[in-house]
N, C-alpha and C positions, 0 to 999 in steps of 0.2 A: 684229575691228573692228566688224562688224556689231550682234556682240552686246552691246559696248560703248554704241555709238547706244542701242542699244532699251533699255538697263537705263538710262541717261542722261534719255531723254525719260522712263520711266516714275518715276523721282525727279523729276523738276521736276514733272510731271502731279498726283504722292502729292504736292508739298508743295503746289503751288498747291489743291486741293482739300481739305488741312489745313488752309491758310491763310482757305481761302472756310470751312470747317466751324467754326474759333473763333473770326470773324466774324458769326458766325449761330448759337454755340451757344445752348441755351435747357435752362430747367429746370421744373418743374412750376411753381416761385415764379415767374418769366419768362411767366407767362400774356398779359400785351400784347405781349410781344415776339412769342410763341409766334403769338399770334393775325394780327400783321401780317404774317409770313410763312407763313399757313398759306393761302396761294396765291386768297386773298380779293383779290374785285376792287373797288376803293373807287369812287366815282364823287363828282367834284369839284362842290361845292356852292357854293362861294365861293372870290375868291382878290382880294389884295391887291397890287397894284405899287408901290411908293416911297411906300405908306400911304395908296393910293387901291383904292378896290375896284373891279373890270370885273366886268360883267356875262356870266353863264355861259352860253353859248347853249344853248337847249333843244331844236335839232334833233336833238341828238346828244350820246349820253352822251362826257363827258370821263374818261375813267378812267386808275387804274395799278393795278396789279396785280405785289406779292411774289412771286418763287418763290423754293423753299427752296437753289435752285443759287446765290445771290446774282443775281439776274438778274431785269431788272425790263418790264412792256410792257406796253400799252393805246391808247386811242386818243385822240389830243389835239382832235379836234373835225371831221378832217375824218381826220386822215392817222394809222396803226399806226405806233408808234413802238418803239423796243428800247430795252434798253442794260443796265448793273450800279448796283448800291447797296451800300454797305458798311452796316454796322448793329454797333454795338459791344453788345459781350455784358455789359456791367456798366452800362453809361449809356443816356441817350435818344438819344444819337447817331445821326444818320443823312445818308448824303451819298448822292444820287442822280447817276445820268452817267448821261443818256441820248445814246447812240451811233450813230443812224441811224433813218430812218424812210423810208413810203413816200412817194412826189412827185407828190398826186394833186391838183386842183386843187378850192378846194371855199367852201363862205361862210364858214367861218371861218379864214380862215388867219391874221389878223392876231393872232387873241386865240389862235391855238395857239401861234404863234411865240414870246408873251408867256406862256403855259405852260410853253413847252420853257424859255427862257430862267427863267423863277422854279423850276422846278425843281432849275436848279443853284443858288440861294440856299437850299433845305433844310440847318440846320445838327441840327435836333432833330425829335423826333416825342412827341405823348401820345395814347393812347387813353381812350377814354370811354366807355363800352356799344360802339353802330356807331357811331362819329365816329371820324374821324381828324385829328389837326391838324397839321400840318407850319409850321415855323416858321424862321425866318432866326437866323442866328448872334448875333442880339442880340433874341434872344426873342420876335419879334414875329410874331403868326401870318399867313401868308401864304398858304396853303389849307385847308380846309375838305372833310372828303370822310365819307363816307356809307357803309357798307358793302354791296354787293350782294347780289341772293339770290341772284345765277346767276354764273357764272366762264367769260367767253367767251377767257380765255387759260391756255394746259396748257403742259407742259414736255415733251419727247415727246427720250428719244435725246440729252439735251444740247443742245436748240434749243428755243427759244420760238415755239410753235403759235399762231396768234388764230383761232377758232374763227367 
């Protein structure tokens, strides 16, 4: 019976991490894709709510950051946040869910809260040299991001590190 459980969890473990692998396939032609997940850290330059633009506070870098686990994290302005993205292997598709952050108390909370929430409006994504744009399901873009030199979040064991 035992042995049953373990070969059990190790089929659901192989398919969900089949399921995250052609999710996130990529091919040499796939070079934007390739590049958004190649565990680059974007840092948000502009962002748009109901087609007004907020201003991005400059105390504190806003970023997200790709890993190739499907699993995404950065820091929205005051507070480290987590969670998953899906990313379709033949389209610009992209749905971000972030899942938890930490509860620190800080000057911008009001325009991260307004981060966390436009990031569940992500319907697509383009690249451009280092730009990234992120856009809502009726094509209109609603962040703006820059790509990093430095990567202050790793993947370590199946968990998201913030360095």
């Amino acid at each position: 019976m035992k042995n049953l459980v373990k070969v059990s969890l190790m089929a659901v473990a192989a398919l969900l991490f089949v399921q995250c692998a052609n999710n996130t396939k990529t091919t040499e032609t796939d070079s934007p894709m390739q590049k958004l997940q190649s565990e680059t850290t974007w840092i948000l330059k502009s962002m748009n709510v109901d087609s007004v633009e907020l201003a991005v506070p400059t105390d504190q870098d806003v970023t997200i950051s790709f890993l190739d686990s499907c699993q995404m994290a950065g820091n929205g302005g005051c507070n480290y946040y987590f969670g998953s993205y899906e990313l379709a292997a033949d389209t610009n598709s992209l749905k971000l869910m972030p899942s938890g952050m930490t509860r620190m108390a800080g000057p911008n909370m009001e325009f991260e809260q307004q981060f966390i929430a436009n990031m569940m409006n992500v319907a697509s994504y383009s690249l451009s040299d280092s730009t990234l744009t992120l856009c809502d399901s009726l094509g209109r873009e609603i962040m703006i991001l820059s790509q990093s030199a430095e990567n202050p979040v790793e993947e370590q064991n199946g968990s998201v590190e913030v360095k």
